[in-house]
N, C-alpha and C positions, 0 to 999 in steps of 0.2 A: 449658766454663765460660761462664755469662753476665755480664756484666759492666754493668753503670749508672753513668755518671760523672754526678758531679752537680760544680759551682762550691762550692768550701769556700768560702761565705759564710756570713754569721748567715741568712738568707733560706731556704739551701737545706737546711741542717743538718738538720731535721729531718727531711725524708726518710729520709737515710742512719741518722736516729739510730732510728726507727720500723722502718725493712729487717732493723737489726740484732738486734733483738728475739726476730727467727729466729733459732733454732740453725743452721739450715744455711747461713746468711748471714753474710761477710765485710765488714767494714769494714773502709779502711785510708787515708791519706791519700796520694796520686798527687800530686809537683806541686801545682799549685793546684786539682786537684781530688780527690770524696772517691771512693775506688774501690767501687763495693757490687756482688760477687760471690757468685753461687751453682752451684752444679752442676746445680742446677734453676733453676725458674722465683724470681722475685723479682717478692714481691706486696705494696702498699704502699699501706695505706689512707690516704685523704686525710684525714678528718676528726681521725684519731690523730695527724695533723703538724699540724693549727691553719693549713695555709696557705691563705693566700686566693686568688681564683681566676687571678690572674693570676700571681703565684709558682707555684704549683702547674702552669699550662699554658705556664709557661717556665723549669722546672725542668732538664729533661733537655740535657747537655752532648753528650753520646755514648752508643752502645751498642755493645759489642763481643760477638759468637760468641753473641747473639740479638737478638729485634726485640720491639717493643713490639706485644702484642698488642691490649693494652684501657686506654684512658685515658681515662675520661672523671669527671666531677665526682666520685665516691666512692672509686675505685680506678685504680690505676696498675701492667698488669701487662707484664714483661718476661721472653718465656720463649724458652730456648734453640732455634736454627735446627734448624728440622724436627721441635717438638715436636708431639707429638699426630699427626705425620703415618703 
């Protein structure tokens, strides 16, 4: 399972709320963070969260059982360890 925690703020929300839009993606609330879960990768357009540059490259709390592959200005992508390998 890959796992994205993000800070349940008004700031971060929409990330988790854009991930979830996927069917094969989990949202769920952790504590004070949002937990975004897939069994695959978890892909998350930037433009579709409205966040700006500095929200967006200070989003990510934690990542559990993968690594962020690709984050740069348009996408933000997080896919399970030893994908593609």
């Amino acid at each position: 399972m890959t796992t994205l925690f993000v800070l349940d703020v008004e700031d971060f929300r929409p990330l988790a709320e854009v991930a979830s839009k996927d069917p094969d993606v989990t949202v769920r609330q952790r504590g004070p963070y949002l937990e975004v879960a897939a069994a695959g990768p978890i892909r998350i357009d930037r433009n579709a969260t409205g966040c700006r540059n500095a929200v967006w490259y200070s989003s990510v709390a934690a990542v559990e059982g993968g690594q962020v592959t690709h984050w740069d200005s348009s996408e933000l992508v997080v896919e399970p360890i030893g994908a593609g390998k």
